[in-house]
C-alpha positions as CSV (number, residue, x, y, z in Angstrom):
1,X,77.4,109.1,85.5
2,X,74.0,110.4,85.7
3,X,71.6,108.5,88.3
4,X,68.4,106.6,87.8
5,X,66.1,105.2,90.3
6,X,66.2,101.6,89.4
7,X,69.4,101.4,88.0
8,X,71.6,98.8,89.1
9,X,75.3,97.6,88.9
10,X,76.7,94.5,89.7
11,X,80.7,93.4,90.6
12,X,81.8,89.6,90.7
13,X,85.1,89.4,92.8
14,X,86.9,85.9,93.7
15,X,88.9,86.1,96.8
16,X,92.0,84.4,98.4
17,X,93.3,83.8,101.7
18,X,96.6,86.5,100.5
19,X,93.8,88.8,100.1
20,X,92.6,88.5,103.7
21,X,96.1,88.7,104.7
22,X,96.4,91.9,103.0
23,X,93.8,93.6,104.5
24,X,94.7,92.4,107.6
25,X,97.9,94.1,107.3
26,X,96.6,97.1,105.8
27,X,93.9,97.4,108.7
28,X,96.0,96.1,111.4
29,X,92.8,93.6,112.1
30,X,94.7,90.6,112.4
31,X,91.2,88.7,114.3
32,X,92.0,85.1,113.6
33,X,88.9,84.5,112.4
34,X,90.0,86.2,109.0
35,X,93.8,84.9,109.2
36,X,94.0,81.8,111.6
37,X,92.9,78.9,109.6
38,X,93.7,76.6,112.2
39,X,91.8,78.3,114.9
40,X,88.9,79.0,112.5
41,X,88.5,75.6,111.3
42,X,87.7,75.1,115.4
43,X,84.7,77.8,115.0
44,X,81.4,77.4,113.5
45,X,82.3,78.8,110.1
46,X,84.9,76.1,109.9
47,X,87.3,78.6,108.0
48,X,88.6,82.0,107.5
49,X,86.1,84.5,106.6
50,X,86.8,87.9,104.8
51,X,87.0,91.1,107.0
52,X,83.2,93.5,106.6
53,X,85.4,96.2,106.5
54,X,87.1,94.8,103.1
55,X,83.6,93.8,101.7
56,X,82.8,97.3,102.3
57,X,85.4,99.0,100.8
58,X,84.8,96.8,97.9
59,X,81.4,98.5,97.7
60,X,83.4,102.0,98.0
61,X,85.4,101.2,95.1
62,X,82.0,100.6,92.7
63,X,80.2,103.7,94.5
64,X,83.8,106.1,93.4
65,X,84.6,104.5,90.3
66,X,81.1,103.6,88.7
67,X,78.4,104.8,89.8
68,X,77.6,107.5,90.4
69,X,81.8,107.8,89.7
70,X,84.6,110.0,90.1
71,X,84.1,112.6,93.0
72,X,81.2,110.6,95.0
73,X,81.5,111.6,98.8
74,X,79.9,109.3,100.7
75,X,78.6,110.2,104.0
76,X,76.9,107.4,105.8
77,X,76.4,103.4,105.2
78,X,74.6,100.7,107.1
79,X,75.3,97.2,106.9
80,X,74.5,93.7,108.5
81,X,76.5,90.5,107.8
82,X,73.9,87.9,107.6
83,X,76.3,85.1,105.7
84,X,79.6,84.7,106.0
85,X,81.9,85.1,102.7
86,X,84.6,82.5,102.0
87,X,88.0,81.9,100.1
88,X,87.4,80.8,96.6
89,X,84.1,81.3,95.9
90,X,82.3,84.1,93.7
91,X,81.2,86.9,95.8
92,X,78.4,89.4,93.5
93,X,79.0,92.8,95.0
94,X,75.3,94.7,93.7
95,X,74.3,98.7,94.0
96,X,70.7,99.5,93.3
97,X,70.0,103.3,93.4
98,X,66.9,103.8,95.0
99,X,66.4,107.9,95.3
100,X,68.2,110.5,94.2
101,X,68.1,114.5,95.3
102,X,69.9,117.5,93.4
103,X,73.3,116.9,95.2
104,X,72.6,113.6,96.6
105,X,71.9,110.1,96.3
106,X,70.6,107.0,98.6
107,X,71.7,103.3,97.4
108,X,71.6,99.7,98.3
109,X,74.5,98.2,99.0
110,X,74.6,94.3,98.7
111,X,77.1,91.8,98.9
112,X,76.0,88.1,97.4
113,X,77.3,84.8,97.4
114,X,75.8,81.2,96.4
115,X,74.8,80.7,100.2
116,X,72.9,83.6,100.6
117,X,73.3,87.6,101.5
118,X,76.6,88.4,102.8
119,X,75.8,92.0,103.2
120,X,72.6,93.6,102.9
121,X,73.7,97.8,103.3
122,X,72.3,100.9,102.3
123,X,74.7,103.6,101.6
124,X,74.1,107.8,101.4
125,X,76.5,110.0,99.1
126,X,76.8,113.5,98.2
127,X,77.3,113.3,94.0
128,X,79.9,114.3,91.8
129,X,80.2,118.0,91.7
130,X,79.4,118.2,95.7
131,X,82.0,121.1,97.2
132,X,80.5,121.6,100.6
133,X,82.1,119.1,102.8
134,X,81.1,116.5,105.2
135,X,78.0,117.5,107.3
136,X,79.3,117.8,110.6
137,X,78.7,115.6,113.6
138,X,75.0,113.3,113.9
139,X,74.2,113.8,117.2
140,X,72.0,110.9,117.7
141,X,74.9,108.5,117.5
142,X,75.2,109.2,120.8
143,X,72.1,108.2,122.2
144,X,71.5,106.1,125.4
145,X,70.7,102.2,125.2
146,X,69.9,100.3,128.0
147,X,71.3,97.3,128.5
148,X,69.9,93.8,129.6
149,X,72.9,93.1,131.5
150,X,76.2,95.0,132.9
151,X,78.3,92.6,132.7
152,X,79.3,89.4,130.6
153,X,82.2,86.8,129.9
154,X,84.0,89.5,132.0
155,X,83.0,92.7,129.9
156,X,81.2,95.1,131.8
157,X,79.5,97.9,130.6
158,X,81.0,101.0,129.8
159,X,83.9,99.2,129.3
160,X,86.3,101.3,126.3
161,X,89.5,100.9,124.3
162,X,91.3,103.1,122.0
163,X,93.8,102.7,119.2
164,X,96.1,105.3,117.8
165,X,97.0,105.9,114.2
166,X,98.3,108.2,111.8
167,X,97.7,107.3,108.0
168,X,100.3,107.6,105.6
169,X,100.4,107.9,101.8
170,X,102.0,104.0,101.5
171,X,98.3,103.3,103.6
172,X,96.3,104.8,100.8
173,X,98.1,103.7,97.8
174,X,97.9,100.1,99.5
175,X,94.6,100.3,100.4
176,X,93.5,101.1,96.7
177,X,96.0,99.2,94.9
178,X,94.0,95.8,97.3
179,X,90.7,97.6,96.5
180,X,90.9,98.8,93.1
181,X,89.4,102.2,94.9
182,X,91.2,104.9,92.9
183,X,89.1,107.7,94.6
184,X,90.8,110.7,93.6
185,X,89.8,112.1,97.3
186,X,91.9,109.6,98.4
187,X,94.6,109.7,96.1
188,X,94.6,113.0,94.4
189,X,95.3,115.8,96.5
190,X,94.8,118.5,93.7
191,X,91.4,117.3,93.2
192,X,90.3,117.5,97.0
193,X,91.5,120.7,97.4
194,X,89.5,121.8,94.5
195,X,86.9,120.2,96.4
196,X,87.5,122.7,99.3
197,X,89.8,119.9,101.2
198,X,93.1,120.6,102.9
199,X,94.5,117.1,101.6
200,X,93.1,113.9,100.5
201,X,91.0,112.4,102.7
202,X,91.0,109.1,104.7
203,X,88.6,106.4,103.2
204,X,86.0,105.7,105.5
205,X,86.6,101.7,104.9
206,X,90.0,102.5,106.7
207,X,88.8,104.5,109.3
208,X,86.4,101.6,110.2
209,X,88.8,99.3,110.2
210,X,90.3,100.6,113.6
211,X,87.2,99.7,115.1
212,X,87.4,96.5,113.3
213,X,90.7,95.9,115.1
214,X,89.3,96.8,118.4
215,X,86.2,94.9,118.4
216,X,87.9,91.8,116.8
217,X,91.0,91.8,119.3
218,X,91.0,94.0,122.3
219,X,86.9,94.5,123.2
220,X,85.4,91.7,123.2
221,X,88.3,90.5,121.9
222,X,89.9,87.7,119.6
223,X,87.4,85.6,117.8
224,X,84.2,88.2,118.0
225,X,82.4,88.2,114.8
226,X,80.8,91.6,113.3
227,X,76.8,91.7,112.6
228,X,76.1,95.0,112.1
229,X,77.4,98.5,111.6
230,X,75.8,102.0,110.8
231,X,78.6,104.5,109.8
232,X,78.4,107.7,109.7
233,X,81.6,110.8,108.2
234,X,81.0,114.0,109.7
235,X,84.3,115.4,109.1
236,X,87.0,114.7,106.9
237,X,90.2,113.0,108.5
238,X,93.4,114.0,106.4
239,X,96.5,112.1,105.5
240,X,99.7,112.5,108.1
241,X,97.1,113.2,111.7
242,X,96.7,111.3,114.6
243,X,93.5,109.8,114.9
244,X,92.3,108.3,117.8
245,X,89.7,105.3,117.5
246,X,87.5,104.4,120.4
247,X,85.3,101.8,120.8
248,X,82.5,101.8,123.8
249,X,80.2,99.2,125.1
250,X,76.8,100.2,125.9
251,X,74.3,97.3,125.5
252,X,75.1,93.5,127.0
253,X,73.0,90.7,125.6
254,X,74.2,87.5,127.6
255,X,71.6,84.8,126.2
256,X,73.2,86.2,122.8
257,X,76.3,87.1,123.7
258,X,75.5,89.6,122.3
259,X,77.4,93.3,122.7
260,X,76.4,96.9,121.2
261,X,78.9,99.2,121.1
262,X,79.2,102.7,120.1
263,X,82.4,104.2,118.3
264,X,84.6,107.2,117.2
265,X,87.3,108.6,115.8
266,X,88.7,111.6,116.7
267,X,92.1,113.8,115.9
268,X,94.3,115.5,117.5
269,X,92.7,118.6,117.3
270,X,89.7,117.2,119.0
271,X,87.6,116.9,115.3
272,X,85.1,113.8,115.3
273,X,85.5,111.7,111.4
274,X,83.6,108.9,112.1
275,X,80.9,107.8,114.4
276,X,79.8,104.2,114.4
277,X,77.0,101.8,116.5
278,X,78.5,98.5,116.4
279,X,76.6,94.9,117.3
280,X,78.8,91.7,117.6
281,X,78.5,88.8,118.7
282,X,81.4,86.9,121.1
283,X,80.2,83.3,120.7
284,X,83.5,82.0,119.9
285,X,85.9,84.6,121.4
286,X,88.8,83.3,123.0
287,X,89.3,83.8,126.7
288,X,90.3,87.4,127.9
């Protein structure tokens, strides 16, 4: 599909607790605010909310499928979660494409519901006929923050935690058959190696969603709810290798409780795929 500034494309989706169940068991993010009614009927949401990682990929689906289509590579998305989105209630899922280069394209990203914006993102891709790759590592993901305190609610700073993971083919074919992502990066492998790929490629939704399960269970920990994320792909992460997730804190807000953290993933081999600056928030996390 060929790109306008201005144009716009809009998704309605309807989901059910199964479908946060799913994702939870596709993701391994089993955060009980997404699965535990009881304990989230305790919290200030007062139920289960949806994971931001399977709003996102939501987003990927209409970025790969519609517009700009087949063969979109996308390379980098921001988000924040203002409003929470429910169980059974009409979620609008809207792109807007707001510039567009040669070989590339910047859009928003937004997730509606009746109570307001759910996610408000901008995404960058690399357009449909793109063969050079990922753009290698972004160096100023790796900045310095200070931090307002070093310690809080037993988390101190510096404070890390890694998961371990290799994707298999049953993950991908899952993950789009939830989605309705049918990539052909993801799920073709003749058509990412005539895209100069070694195999198909790990979604970046999936990738993300390690961190999900670290930040939501391990650090802070059980009951820490996702504000914001900036994501970045420098490298592609293939089907079948270890990839090791790790997420870092390096700012402490204790009037907010409030934590920054910064992420990665890395391979085996030592390759970087994602980078990632988290900001939760660990009102309502259960003790450590």
């Amino acid at each position: 599909m060929e790109l306008k500034v201005g144009q716009k494309l809009v998704l309605q989706r309807y989901f059910l607790q199964k479908d946060f169940n799913r994702f939870a068991q596709i993701s391994r993010d089993d955060n009980p605010t997404h699965v535990d009614i009881e304990f989230s009927a305790k919290t200030r949401f007062g139920r289960t909310l949806a994971h931001g990682m399977h709003l996102y990929s939501i987003i990927c689906r209409m970025l790969n499928t519609q517009a700009p289509g087949i063969g979109t590579l996308q390379y980098q998305q921001e988000m924040t979660y203002p409003t929470a989105v429910y169980t059974d209630e009409v979620v609008n899922f809207e792109l807007e494409v707001i510039d567009v280069q040669k070989d590339r394209a910047t859009i928003n990203t937004n997730c509606l519901t009746e109570r307001g914006v759910a996610i408000d993102g901008k995404t960058s891709v690399f357009l449909p006929g793109w063969k050079a790759g990922f753009a290698g590592e972004n160096q100023f993901l790796s900045k310095d923050v200070t931090s307002e305190a070093k310690e809080h609610k037993g988390i101190k700073l510096g404070d890390k935690v890694q998961q371990k993971r290799v994707f298999m083919e049953k993950d991908l074919t899952d993950y789009a058959d939830l989605t309705g992502d049918q990539n052909p990066f993801i799920l073709d492998k003749k058509f990412a190696q005539a895209h100069g790929f070694q195999d198909v490629i790990i979604p970046g939704a999936l990738l993300n969603g390690m961190f999900s399960y670290l930040l939501g269970t391990e650090l802070p920990g059980r009951g820490t709810n996702w504000l914001k994320q900036n994501i970045y792909l420098p490298n592609p992460a293939y089907l079948g290798e270890e990839i090791t997730a790790e997420v870092k804190v390096v700012r402490i807000r204790p009037d907010k409780d409030l934590f920054y953290l910064q992420d990665q993933c890395i391979t085996s081999k030592g390759k970087v795929v994602c980078q990632a600056e988290s900001l939760v928030m660990a009102k309502e996390m259960l003790s450590r």
